[in-house]
MARSEZA-512420 format. One record per residue (C-alpha): residue number from 1; residue in three letters; x, y, z. Coordinates in steps of 0.001 Angstrom, whole numbers. Layout:
<recs>
+-----+-----+---------+---------+---------+
|   n | res |    east |   north |      up |
+-----+-----+---------+---------+---------+
| NUM | ALA |       X |       Y |       Z |
...
+-----+-----+---------+---------+---------+
</recs>
This chain:
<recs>
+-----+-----+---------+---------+---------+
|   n | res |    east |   north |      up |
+-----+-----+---------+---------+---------+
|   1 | UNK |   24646 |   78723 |   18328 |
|   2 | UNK |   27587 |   77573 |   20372 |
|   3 | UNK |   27866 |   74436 |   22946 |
|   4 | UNK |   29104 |   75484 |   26207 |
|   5 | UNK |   32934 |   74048 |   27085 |
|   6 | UNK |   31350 |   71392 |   30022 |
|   7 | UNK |   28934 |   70183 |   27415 |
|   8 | UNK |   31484 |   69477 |   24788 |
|   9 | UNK |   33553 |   67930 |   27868 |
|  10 | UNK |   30675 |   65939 |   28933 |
|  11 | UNK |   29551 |   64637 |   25192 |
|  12 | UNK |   32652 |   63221 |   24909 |
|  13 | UNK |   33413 |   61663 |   27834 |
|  14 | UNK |   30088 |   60066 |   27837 |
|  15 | UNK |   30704 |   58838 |   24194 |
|  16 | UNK |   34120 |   57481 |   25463 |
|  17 | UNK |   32500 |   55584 |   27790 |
|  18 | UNK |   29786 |   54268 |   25539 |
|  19 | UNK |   32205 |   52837 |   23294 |
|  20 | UNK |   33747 |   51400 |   26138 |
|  21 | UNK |   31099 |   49464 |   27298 |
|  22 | UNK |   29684 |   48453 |   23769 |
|  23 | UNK |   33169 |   47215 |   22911 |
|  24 | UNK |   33173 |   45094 |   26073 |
|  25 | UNK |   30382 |   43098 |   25544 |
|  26 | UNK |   31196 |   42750 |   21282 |
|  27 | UNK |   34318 |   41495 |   22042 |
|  28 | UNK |   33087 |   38801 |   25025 |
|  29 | UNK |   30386 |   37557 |   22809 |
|  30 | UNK |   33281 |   37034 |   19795 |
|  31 | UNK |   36158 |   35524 |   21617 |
|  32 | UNK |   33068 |   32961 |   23196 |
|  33 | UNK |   31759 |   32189 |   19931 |
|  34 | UNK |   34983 |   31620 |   19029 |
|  35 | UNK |   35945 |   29073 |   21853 |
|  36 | UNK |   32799 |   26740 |   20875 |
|  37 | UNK |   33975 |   26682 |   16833 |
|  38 | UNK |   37655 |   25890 |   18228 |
|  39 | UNK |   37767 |   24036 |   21639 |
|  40 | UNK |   41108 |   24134 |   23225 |
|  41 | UNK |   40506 |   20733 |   23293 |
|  42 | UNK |   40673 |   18072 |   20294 |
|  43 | UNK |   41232 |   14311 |   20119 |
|  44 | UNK |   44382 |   14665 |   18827 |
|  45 | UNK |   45639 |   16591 |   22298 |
|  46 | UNK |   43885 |   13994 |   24440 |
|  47 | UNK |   45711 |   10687 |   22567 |
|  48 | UNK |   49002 |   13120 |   23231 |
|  49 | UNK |   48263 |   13022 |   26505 |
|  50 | UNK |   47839 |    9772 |   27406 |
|  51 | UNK |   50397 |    8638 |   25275 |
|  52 | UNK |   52566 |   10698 |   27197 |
|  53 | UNK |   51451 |    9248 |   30079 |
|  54 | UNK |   52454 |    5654 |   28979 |
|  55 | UNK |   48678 |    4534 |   28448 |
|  56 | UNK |   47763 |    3691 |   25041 |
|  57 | UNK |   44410 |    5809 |   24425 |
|  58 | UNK |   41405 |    3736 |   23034 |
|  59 | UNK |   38541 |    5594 |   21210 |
|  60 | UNK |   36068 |    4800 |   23866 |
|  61 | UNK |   37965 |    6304 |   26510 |
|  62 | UNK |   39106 |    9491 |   24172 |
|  63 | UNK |   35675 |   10362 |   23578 |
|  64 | UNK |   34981 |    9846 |   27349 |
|  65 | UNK |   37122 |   12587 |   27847 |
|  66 | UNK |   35911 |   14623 |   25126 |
|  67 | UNK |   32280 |   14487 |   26719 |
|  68 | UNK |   33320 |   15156 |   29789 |
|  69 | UNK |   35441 |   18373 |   28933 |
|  70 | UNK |   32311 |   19275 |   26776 |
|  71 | UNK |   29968 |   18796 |   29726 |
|  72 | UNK |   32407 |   20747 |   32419 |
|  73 | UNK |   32035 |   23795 |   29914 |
|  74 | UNK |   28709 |   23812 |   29748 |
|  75 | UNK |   27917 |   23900 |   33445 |
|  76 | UNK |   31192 |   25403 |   35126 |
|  77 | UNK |   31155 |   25062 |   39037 |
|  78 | UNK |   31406 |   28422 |   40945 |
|  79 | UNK |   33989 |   28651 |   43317 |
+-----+-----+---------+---------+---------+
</recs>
């Protein structure tokens, strides 16, 4: 019993592109997983930031911007 040469071609190329496509879609689904355990984002950046900017960051206003990041995440605008 012997595969013909363009089957064997075929039966791996398919399998290429299998793995390919599965591999794809794993790794999307871990690196967003990972992005909602560890925003780019944290209070400590935001106080940076307006410190740097010469404004001295209350809480209120640092978890303003917190909920607002959060919320532009959740619904991004399509260009």
């Amino acid at each position: 019993m012997s595969i013909p040469v363009w089957g064997f071609v075929l039966a791996i190329i398919g399998t290429f592109l299998a793995g390919l496509i599965i591999g794809f879609f794993a790794s999307r689904k871990l690196f967003k997983t990972e992005l909602e355990k560890n925003p780019p984002f944290n209070e400590a950046m935001i106080k940076a930031m307006y410190k740097s900017m010469g404004v001295t960051p209350s809480q209120a206003r640092v978890n303003q911007t917190m909920r607002a990041i959060k919320e532009a995440q959740k619904n991004p605008k399509n260009k």
